[in-house]
C-alpha positions in Angstrom: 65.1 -65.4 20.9 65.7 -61.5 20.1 65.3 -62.1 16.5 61.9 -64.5 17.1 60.7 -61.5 19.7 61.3 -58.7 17.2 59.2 -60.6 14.8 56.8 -61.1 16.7 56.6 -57.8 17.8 56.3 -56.3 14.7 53.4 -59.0 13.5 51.5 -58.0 16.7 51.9 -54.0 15.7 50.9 -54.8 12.1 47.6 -56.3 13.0 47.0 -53.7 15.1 47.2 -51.2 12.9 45.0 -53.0 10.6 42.4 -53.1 13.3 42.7 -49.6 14.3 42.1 -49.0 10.3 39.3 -51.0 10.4 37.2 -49.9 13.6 38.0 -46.3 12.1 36.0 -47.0 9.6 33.5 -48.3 10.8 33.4 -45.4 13.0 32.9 -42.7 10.2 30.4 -45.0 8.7 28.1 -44.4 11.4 28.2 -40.4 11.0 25.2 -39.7 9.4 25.8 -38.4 5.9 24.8 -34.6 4.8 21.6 -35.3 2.8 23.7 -33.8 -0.4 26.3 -36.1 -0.5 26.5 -38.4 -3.2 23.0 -36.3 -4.6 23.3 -33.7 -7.7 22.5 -30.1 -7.0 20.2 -30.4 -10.7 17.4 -32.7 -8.8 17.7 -31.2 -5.2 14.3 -30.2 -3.2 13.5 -26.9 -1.9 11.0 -26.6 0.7 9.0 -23.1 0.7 7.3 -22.7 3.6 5.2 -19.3 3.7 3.2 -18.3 7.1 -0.5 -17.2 6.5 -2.9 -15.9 3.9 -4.1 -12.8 5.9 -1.4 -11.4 3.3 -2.1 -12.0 0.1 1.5 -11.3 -1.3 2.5 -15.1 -0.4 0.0 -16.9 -2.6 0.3 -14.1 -5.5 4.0 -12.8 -5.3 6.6 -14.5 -3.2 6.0 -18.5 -3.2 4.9 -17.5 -7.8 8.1 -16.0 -7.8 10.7 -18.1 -5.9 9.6 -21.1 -7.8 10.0 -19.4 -11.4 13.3 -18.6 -10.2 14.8 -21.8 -9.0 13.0 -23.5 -12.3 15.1 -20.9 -14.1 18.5 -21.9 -12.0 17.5 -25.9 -11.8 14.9 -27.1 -13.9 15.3 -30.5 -12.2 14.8 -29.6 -8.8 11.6 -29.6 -6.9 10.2 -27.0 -4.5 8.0 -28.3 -1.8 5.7 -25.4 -0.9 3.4 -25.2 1.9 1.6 -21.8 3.6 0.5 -22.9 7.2 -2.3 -20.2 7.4 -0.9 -19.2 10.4 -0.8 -22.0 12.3 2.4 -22.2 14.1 2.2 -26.0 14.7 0.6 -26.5 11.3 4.4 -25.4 10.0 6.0 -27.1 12.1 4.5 -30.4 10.6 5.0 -28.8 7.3 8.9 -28.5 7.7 8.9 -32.0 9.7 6.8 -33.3 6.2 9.7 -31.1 3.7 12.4 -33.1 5.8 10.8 -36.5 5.1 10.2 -36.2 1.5 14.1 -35.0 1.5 14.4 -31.5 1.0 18.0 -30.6 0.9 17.3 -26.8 1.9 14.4 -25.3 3.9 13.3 -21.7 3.4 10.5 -20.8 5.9 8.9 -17.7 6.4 7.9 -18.4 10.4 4.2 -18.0 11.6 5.6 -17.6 15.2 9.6 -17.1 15.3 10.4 -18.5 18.6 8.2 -21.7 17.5 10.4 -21.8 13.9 13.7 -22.0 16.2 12.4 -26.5 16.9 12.6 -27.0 13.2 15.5 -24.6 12.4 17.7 -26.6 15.2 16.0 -30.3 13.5 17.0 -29.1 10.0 20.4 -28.8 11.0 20.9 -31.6 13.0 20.5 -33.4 9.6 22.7 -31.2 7.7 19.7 -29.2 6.1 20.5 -25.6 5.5 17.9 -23.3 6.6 17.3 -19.8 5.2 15.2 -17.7 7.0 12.4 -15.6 4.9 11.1 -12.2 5.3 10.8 -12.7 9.1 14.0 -13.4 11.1 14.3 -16.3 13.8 16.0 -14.6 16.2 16.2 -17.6 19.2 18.5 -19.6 16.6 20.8 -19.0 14.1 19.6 -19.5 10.8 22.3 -20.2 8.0 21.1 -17.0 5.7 18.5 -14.5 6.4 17.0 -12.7 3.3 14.1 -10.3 3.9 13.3 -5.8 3.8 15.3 -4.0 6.2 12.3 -3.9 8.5 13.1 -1.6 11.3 13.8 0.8 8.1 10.0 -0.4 7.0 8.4 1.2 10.2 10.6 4.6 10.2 9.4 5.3 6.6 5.9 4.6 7.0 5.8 6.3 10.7 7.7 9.6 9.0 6.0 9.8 5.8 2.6 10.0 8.0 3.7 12.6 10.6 5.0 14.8 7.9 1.9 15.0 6.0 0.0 15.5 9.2 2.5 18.6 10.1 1.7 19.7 6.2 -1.5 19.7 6.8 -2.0 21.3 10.3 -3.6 18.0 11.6 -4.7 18.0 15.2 -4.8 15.3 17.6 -3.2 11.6 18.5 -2.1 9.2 16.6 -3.3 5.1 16.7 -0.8 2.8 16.6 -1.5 -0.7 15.0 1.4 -3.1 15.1 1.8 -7.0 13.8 1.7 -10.1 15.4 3.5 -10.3 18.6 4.9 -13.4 17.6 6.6 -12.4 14.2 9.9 -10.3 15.2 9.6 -9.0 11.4 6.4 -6.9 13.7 8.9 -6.4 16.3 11.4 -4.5 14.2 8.6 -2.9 12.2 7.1 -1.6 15.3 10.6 -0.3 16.5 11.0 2.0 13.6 7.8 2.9 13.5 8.5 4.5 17.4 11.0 6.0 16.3 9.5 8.2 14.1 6.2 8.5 16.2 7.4 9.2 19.6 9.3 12.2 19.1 6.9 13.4 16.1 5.2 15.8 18.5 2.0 13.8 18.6 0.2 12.2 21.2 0.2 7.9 20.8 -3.2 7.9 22.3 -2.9 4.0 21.9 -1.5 0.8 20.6 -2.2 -3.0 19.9 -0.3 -5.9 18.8 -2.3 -7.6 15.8 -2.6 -11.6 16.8 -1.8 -13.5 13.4 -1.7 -10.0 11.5 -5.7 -10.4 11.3 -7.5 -7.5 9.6 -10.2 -8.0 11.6 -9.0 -8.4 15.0 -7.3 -4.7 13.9 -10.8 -3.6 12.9 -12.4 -4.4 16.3 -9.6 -2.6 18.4 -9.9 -0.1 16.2 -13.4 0.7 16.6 -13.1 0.6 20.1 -10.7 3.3 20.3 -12.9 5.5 17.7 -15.7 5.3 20.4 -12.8 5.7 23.7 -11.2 8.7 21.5 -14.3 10.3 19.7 -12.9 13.6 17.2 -9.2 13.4 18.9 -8.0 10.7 16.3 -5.7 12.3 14.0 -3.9 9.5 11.8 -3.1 5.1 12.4 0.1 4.2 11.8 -0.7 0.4 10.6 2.0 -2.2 9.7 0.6 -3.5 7.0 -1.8 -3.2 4.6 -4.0 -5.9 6.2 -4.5 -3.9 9.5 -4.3 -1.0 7.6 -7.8 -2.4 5.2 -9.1 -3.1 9.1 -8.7 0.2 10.4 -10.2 1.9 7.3 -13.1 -0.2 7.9 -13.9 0.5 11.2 -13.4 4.2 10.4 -16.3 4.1 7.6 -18.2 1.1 9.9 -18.5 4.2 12.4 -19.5 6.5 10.1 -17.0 9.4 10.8 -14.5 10.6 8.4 -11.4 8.5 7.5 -7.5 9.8 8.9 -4.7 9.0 7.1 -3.8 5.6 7.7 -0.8 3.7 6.9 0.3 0.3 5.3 3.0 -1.8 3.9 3.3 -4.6 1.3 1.8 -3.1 -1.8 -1.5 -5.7 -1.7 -3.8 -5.1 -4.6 -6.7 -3.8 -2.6 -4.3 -1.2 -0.8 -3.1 0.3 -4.3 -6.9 0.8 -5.0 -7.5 2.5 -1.5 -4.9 4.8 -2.1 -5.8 5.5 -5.4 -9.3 6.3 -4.1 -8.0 8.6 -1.2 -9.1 5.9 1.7 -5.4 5.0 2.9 -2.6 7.5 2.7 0.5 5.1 1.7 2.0 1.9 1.6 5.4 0.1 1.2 6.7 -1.3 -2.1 8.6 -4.0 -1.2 10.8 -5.8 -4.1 8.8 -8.8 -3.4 10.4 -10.4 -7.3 14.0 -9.4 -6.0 13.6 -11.0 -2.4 11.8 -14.0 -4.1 14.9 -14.4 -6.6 17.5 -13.9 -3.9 16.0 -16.8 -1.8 15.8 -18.7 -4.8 19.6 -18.2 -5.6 20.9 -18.8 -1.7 19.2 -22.1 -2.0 20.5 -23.0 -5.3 23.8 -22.2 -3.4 23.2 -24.3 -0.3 21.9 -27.3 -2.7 25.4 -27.2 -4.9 27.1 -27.3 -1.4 28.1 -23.6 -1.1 27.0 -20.8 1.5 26.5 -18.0 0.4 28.0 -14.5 1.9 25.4 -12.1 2.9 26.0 -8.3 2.8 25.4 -7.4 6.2 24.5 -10.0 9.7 21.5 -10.0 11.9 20.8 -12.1 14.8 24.2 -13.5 14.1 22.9 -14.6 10.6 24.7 -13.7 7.3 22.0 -11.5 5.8 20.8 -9.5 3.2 18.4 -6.8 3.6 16.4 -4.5 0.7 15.0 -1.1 1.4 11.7 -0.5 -0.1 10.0 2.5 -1.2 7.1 4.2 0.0 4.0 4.7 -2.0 1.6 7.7 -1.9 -1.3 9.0 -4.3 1.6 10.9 -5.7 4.0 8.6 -6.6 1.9 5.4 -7.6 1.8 5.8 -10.9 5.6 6.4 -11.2 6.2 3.2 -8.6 3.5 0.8 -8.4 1.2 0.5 -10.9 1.5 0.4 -14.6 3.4 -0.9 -17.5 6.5 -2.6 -15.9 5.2 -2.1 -12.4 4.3 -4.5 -9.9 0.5 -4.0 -10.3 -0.9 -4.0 -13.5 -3.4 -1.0 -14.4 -6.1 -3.4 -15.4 -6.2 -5.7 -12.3 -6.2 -1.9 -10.4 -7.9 0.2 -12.7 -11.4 -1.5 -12.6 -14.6 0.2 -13.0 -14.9 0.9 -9.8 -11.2 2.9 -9.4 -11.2 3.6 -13.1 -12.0 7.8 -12.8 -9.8 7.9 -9.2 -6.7 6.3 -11.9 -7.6 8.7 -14.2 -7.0 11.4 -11.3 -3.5 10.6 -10.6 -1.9 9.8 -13.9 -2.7 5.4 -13.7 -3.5 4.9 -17.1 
């Protein structure tokens, strides 16, 4: 009876084991798998999903650029690009669309950062990457963060402004017109550009948050605080060329001279203006280096690998280029020309053509 008992024992334990095998099993099968699995890195899909056109850089630089770089590290793969003309919900369906058609890694440059933090959190629910671009998400963390160091964006453009107003004995306040109040790119933008303002010595007289970056929302502020300030307006700090164009224009709308007045991206239209004496500087970003680093981090995240960024934001593993700012004095040297990122003859029409002949654009 021992030796039948032993037996059976040890039958019993065997199927056990077998069973506890099998119910594993079919345990981990019901994990759902990383999108990547089993899928090479050569045919992966990239989604690329920009934030408005109020800025022209996304149609002409960034979204041109990323995707000649990722054809250049995976001919095979596919990016998905979308630009939700600042629409916040509009990208929402766009990333909800990238992650149906199976993108393995989503870069999105967020119309509204608190609204990106739904389809950063769904993304990675399904074991999609996401790589946040240009503008952080602060509410979530992304998995890589590549953009300009933007608080450094608003000091530049902030001191290079004050200065030239101390060299030049200007009198009066300054206007300050900041980004959208949902993009906290705008919110670290408009940091820096305080503190350069604040302890500059000259009056903020006012400020205004930009809805959706719109140049003419910035234009109609503007004018009203040319009427509220009349003669007492001494220079506009704008955060980007957009608001900067708006300000301008409501200056000349007004008919009274033009301050120096601020901007950052580089657009086209602002090299001309700056060229022509109507707005005193700008921001060269490296839009092509930004654009290529993206490009690379998502290559990275498609073969499986994360990729170590140089410094951390928001808890995210970033990396962060400084630009450089751009005057009348330097834009031939920096912005426009042979190897530059603005070509003389897209600048230098007939309009500008004797202004580029004035400071060396040739």
């Amino acid at each position: 009876m021992k030796q039948r008992s032993v037996r059976s024992f040890a039958a019993s334990l065997s199927v056990m084991t077998v069973m506890t095998v099998i119910v594993s099993a079919a345990a981990c099968s019901t994990k759902e798998p990383s999108r990547s699995e089993g899928k090479s890195s050569k045919d992966a899909k990239i989604a690329f999903l920009m934030p408005d056109i109020a800025s022209t850089r996304y149609e002409l630089y960034d979204a041109p650029l990323f995707k000649a770089k990722m054809k250049d590290l995976c001919g095979g793969c596919e990016v998905l690009y979308q630009n939700a003309g600042g629409d916040a919900s509009k990208q929402q369906q766009q990333a909800d669309s990238a992650l149906a058609q199976g993108a393995d890694v989503l870069v999105i440059d967020p119309v509204d950062s608190a609204a990106a933090a739904s389809s950063v959190r769904t993304a990675q629910s399904r074991g999609i990457p996401v790589i946040a671009y240009d503008r952080p998400i602060p509410a979530v963390r992304a998995d890589y963060y590549v953009s300009f160091d933007n608080d450094k964006i608003g000091a530049m453009i902030g001191r290079s402004l004050v200065d030239h107003l101390k060299a030049t004995s200007a009198e009066g306040g300054l206007l300050q017109v900041n980004g959208s109040p949902t993009d906290a790119a705008a919110g670290l933008i408009r940091k820096g550009i305080h503190s350069a303002v604040d302890a500059s010595g000259f009056k903020l007289l006012a400020e205004y948050d930009t809805p959706a970056w719109e140049p003419g929302k910035a234009q109609s502020w503007v004018s009203g605080q040319i009427s509220k300030f009349p003669g007492k307006i001494a220079g506009v700090v704008a955060a980007n060329d957009g608001t900067g164009g708006g300000s301008i224009a409501a200056f000349k709308a007004a008919g009274v001279s033009v301050p120096p007045v601020t901007g950052n991206d580089a657009e086209l239209a602002a090299a001309q203006r700056i060229i022509k004496g109507d707005q005193y500087n700008t921001i060269s970003k490296p839009i092509k280096t930004v654009a290529e680093a993206a490009a690379v981090a998502a290559f990275s995240f498609a073969q499986g690998k994360k990729p170590k960024g140089e410094t951390t934001l928001f808890g995210t593993p970033s990396e962060l280029f400084t630009p450089t700012v751009v005057t009348r004095e330097n834009i031939a040297e920096v912005l426009v020309g042979d190897g530059k990122p603005l070509k003389t003859a897209e600048v230098c029409t007939a309009t500008y053509a004797a202004a580029c002949a004035d400071v060396g654009v040739t």
